[in-house]
C-alpha positions, 0 to 999 in steps of 0.5 A: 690120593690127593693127600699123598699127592700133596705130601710128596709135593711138599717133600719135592719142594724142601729138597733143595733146601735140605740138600744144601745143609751139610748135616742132612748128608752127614745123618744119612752117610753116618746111619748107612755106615753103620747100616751096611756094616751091621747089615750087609747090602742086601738086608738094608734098605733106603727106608732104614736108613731114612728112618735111622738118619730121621730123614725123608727117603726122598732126601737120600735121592737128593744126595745119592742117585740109589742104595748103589751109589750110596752103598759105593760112596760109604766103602770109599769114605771107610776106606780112607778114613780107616787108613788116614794113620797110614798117609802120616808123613814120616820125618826124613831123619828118622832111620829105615828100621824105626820107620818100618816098625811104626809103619808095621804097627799102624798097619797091622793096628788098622787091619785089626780094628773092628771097623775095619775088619766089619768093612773087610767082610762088607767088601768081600760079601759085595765084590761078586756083584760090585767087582769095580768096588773091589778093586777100589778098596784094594787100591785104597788100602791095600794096594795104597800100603804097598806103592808108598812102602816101595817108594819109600824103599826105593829112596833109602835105597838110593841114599845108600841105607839098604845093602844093595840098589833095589829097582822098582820091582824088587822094592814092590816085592818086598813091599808087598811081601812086607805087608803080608806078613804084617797080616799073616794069621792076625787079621784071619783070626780077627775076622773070625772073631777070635781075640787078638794078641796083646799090643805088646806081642804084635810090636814084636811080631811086627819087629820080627817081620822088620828084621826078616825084610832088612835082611831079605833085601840083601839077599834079592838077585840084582 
């Protein structure tokens, strides 16, 4: 008893000292990503993810208060990684159509990717308990698409590039219904492991779902 007592007191005092190294957070966060996403919640646990980082169990209380926490922070840090290619900013020259069809390639690339389709079942498997964590990777991702999408077609609007003045809620229509049809039946079939269309034939489903939303907007009620 003593000796397992000592060894934790031991352990106690190179915490503060572990904490502060940046490596140490990255092992843990790097090896519960790969975890939960192999895993799902509730067939991961701490002492996995210690033994997976080559860290003590108690240095991941050190930096996340439990496996929650620690299972809400990976989302979050996927999440935004995975749709960095979408906050690239756009040069302002460039035309309506050439912005979208980049804008629709990125976005459907991004659904597609394994890691985001592995985050996709994560989240939805986790929302039932976690229904906060559903609906931060909603405003992360999805959600996120949309909002910059109507602002973008609400300022071409206003300089006179789209064929009639959208207001906010038309733009957030067509935002929202552009970024469905983006992902129509591709991400269902990536989800369910089967083998996505050629790069070629998504930039012209991409180019079709373009040409439906430029014309949609001219025919919106004012």
């Amino acid at each position: 008893m003593h000796g397992r007592n000592g060894a934790a007191t031991a352990e106690a005092r190179t915490m503060p000292a572990e904490k502060s190294r940046p490596d140490k957070h990255d092992a843990i966060t790097r090896a519960a990503s790969e975890m939960f996403l192999a895993e799902g919640f509730d067939r991961t646990s701490l002492d996995q993810i210690a033994q997976r980082a080559g860290v003590a169990k108690q240095t991941i209380y050190s930096h996340f208060a439990d496996k929650e926490s620690l299972f809400k922070a990976i989302c979050a840090e996927l999440t935004e990684k995975l749709t960095i290619p979408l906050r690239e900013p756009q040069p302002e020259a460039a035309d309506l159509r050439s912005m979208l069809q980049r804008l629709g390639e990125d976005a459907l690339a991004m659904m597609l990717h394994p890691a985001s389709l592995d985050l996709h079942r994560l989240i939805v498997g986790a929302a039932a308990r976690f229904p906060e964590l559903g609906r931060a990777a909603y405003e992360a991702g999805a959600g996120r698409m949309v909002a910059d999408l109507s602002e973008l077609l609400l300022q071409r609007s206003r300089s006179g590039e789209l064929a009639r003045k959208l207001d906010s809620a038309a733009a957030s229509l067509l935002a929202e219904q552009f970024i469905g049809m983006l992902r129509g039946f591709h991400q269902v079939r990536g989800l369910l492991g089967i083998s996505p269309v050629p790069p070629a034939e998504r930039r012209v489903y991409v180019a079709a779902c373009v040409d439906l939303l430029l014309g949609a907007e001219r025919t919106l009620r004012p």
